[in-house]
C-alpha positions in Angstrom: 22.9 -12.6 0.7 19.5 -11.3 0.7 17.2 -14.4 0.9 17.3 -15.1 4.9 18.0 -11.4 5.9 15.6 -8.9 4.8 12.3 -9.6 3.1 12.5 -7.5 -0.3 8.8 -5.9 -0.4 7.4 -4.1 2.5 5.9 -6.5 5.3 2.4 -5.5 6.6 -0.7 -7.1 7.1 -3.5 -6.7 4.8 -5.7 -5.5 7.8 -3.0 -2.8 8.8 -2.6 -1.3 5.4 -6.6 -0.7 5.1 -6.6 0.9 8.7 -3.5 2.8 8.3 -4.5 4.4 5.1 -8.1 5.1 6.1 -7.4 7.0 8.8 -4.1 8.7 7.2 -6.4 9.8 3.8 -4.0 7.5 1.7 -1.0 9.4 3.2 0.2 5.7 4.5 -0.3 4.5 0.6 2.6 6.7 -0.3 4.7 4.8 2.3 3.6 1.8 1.6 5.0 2.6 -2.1 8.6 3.9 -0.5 9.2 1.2 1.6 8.2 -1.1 -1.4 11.2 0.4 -3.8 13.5 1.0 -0.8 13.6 -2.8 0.1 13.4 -3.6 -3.8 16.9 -1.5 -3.9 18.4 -3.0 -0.8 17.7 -6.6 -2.3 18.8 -5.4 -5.9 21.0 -3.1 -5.9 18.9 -1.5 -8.6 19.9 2.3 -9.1 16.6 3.9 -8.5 15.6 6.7 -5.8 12.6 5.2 -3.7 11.8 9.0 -2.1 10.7 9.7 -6.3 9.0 6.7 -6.8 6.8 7.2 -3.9 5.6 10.9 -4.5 5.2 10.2 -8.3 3.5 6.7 -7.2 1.1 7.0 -10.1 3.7 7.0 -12.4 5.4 4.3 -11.2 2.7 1.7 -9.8 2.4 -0.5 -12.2 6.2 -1.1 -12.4 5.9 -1.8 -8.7 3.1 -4.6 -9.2 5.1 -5.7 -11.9 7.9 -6.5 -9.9 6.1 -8.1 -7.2 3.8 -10.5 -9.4 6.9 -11.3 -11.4 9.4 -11.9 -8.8 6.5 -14.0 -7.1 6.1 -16.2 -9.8 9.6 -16.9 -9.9 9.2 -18.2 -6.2 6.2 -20.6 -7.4 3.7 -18.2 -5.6 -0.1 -17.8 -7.4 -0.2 -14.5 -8.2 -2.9 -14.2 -10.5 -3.5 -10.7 -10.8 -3.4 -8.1 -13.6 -0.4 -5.4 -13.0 -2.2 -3.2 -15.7 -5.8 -3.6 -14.2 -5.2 -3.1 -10.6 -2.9 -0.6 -11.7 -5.8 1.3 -13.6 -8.4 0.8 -10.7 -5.8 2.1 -8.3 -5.4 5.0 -10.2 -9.0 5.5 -11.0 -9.8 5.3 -7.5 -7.6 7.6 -6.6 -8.4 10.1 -9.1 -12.2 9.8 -7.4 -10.7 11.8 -4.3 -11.2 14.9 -7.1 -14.6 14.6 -6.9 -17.4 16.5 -5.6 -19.0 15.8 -2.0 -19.9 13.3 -1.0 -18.5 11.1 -4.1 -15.2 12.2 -3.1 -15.0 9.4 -0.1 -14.7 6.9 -2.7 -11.1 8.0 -3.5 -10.2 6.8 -0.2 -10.4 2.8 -0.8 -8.0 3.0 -3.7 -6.4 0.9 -1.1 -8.5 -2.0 -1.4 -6.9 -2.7 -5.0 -3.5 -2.8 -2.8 -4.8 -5.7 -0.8 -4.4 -8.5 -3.4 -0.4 -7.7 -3.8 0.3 -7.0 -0.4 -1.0 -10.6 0.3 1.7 -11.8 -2.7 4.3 -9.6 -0.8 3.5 -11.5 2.6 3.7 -14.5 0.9 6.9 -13.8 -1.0 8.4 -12.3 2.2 7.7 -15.7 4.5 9.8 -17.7 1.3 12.1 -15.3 1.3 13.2 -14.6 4.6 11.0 -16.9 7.1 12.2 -14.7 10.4 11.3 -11.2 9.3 9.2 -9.3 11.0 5.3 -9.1 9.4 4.8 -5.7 10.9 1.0 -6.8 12.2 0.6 -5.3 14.8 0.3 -1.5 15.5 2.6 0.6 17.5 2.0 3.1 19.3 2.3 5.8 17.3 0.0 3.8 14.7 -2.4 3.8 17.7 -2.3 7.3 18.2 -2.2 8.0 14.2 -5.7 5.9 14.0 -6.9 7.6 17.1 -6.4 11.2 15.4 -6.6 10.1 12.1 -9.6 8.2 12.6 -11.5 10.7 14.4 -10.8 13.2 11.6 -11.8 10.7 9.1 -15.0 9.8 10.7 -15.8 13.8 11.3 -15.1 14.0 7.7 -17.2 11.5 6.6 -20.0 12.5 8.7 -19.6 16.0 7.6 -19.6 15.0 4.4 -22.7 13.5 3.9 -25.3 15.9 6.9 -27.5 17.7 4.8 -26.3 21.6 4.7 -28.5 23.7 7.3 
């Protein structure tokens, strides 16, 4: 059965997630949300398609907080946080990547309102399935993804906000 095999939210540290989105411009958000409903349907059996969930993650967010706050509290785990409010600032945030320069780079830390529930998915993960892998440390090709990604971001950035000439 599920509860020593395989966690059943996506393991990654907090610090991982921030990085890996950064310097992927919240490309890595939309994994984060696959790998989120594709261990929720492994441990469920739930008929859902993860792929659709993931590119139409603003329609389907909240249900994903949902799931993990919920199943959390089953497990006894403090997760005090709004589903609809992080949900809404997620979104918001995101929707701040429309903007014009430089108010744009705001859309970029949509992530941070991820933070709080990937901290209830590690901890529902280590109850869960104590000998699972917490994916915190990077790979190689997450080294090579922040090396790229990170440069672009910065050039961006800096871009961004120079004066024109």
């Amino acid at each position: 059965m599920y509860e020593n095999s395989q966690p059943m939210f996506f393991p990654v540290s907090r610090f991982k997630l921030l990085v890996m989105s950064l310097v992927t411009f919240g490309l890595y958000q939309i994994f984060w949300f696959y790998k989120n409903w594709q261990l929720f349907k492994a441990a469920t059996g739930t008929n859902i398609s993860p792929f659709w969930r993931a590119v139409f993650n603003g329609l389907f967010c909240y249900s994903l907080i949902t799931k993990i706050r919920n199943r959390a509290k089953l497990r006894g785990i403090d997760a005090n946080f709004s589903p609809f409010l992080l949900t809404v600032a997620w979104f918001g945030l995101a929707l701040c990547a429309q903007l014009p320069k430089p108010y744009f780079i705001v859309g970029f830390f949509s992530v941070i309102v991820l933070l709080p529930v990937q901290e209830t998915v590690n901890e529902l993960n280590s109850l869960a399935a104590p000998n699972h892998n917490p994916n915190d440390r990077f790979s190689v090709w997450n080294l090579l993804t922040i090396a790229v990604g990170g440069s672009l971001f910065v050039l961006a950035i800096v871009g961004t906000l120079m004066p024109p000439t």
